[in-house]
N, C-alpha and C positions, 0 to 999 in steps of 0.2 A: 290772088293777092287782093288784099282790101281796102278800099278805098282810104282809109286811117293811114297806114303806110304810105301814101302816093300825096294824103294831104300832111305830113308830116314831111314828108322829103322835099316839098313845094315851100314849105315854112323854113328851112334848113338853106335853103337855095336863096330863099326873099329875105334873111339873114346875112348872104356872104354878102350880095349884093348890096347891103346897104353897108356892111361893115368892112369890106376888104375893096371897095370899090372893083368887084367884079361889072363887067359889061354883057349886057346879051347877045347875041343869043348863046347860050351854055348847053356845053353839052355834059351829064352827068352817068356815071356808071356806081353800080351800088352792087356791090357783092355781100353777102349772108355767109357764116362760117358753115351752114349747109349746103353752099354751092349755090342758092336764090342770086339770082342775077336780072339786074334792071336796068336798062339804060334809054334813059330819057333825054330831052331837047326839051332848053326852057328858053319860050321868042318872047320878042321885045312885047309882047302883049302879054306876058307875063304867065301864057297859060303851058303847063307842063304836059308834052305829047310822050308818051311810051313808044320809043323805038324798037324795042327789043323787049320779052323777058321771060326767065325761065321759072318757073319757081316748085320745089320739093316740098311736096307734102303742106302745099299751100302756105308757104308762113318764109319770113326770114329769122333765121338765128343768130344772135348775138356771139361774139363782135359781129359789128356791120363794116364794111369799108366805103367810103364816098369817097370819089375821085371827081371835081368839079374843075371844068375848063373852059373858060370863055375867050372872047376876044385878045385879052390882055394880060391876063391872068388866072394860075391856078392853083386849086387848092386839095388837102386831100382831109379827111376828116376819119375818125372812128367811133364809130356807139358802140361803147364798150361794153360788157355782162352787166354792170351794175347798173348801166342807161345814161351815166356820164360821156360827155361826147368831146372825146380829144382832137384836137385843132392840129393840123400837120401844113404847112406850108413849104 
């Protein structure tokens, strides 16, 4: 998996939190319609650790699904095929 991905999903993440008043520390799961799965922890220092991840053929395929959960709230997202990213709450 390449780094573009992990600082894209860190940008997505430092998004919800300004925008949805999410709280730290988050925990975030990120499935690929080829089965790429990632599940990361983002602490109050803002930096995003990889718990877990699987990944096919080195790449995630569109749709993506985010599934983001923190303290107080949660949220679910999709990067659709065309790179649009639908907001699910």
């Amino acid at each position: 998996m390449n780094e573009g991905f992990e600082q894209f999903l860190s940008t997505m993440i430092e998004q919800c939190l300004d925008e949805h008043d999410m709280q730290p520390p988050l925990v975030v799961c990120t499935v690929g319609d080829n089965g790429s799965v990632l599940v990361a922890g983002f602490n109050e220092g803002a930096k995003l650790v990889v718990l877990t991840k699987h990944c096919e053929n080195d790449a995630f395929t569109l749709p993506i699904k985010v599934t983001m959960v923190s303290q107080n709230r949660t949220a679910r997202l999709v990067i659709e095929c065309d790179g649009n990213i639908s907001r699910l709450h």
